[in-house]
N, C-alpha and C positions, 0 to 999 in steps of 0.2 A: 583465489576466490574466497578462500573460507573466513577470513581476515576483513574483506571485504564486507561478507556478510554482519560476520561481528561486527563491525563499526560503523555498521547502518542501523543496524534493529535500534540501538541504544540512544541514536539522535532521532528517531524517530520519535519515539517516548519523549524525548526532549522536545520536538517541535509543538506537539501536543499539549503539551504545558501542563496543565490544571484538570486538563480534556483528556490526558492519555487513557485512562480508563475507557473512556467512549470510542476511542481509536480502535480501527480493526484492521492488524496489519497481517497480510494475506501472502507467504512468502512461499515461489512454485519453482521447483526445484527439478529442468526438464531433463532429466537424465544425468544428470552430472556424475563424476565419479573421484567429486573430492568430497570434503566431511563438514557439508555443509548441514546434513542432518541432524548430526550431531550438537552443532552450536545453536541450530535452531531449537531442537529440542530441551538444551538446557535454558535458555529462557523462557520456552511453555511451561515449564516449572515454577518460572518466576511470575507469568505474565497468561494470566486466561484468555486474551484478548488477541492471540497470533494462531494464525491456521497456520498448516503448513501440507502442500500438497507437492507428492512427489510423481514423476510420471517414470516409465523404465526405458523410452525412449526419447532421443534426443527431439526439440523440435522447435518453429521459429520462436522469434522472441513475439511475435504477436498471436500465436496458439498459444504461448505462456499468457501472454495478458487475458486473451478471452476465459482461460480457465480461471484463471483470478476474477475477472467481474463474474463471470458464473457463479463463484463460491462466496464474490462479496453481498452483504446483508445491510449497508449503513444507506443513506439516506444520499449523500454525496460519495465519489470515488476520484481518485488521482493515480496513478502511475510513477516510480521509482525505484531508477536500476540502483544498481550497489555502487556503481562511480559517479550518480547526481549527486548536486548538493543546493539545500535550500536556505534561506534564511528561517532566523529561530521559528518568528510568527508565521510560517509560510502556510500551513495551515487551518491556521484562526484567519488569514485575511483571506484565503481561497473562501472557506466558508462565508465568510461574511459578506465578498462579493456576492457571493450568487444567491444572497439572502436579499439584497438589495431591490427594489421594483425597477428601478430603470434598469437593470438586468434583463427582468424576468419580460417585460412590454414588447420590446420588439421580440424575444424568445417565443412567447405565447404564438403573435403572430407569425410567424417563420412554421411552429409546431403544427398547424391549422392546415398550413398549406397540404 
């Protein structure tokens, strides 16, 4: 897993292109008892812009996600385990869809209900 971890953070950065500063990548760490702290920590050195939250007991992978949007602060949010994989601009175009109005129209109405 820790391997794993490493060679997400850094395409993450990569997807984000020009934007990675703006990126807030939120990584929740639910009990595990390999040395994923540690690799995450050496990039909080490098990179202001990564939370990292640990918990001391094991628990689903969707208690992991909820604490993740709890702790996320950005405007849009996406989800990615350590064995997804996206294309470069994955995203710049997630954003840009949902910037879109024929998006947001039937969205609005649906929200109403």
């Amino acid at each position: 897993m820790p391997k794993l971890v490493k060679s997400y953070i850094m395409p993450l950065r990569e997807l984000a292109g020009d934007r990675a500063d703006r990126l807030e990548i939120i990584v929740v760490n639910s009990g595990s008892e390999q040395n994923e702290e540690a690799i995450v920590k050496e990039f909080q050195k490098k990179y202001s812009n990564i939370k990292y939250i640990k918990t001391d007991q094991r628990e689903t992978v969707y208690a992991a996600w909820n604490r993740g949007v709890k702790a996320a602060s950005g405007k849009y949010i996406t989800n990615a385990n350590t064995d997804d994989r996206r294309r470069a601009d994955a995203c710049e175009q997630m954003r840009l869809f949902l910037t879109l109005p024929v998006f947001w129209r039937p969205m609005k109405a649906i929200l109403k209900r």
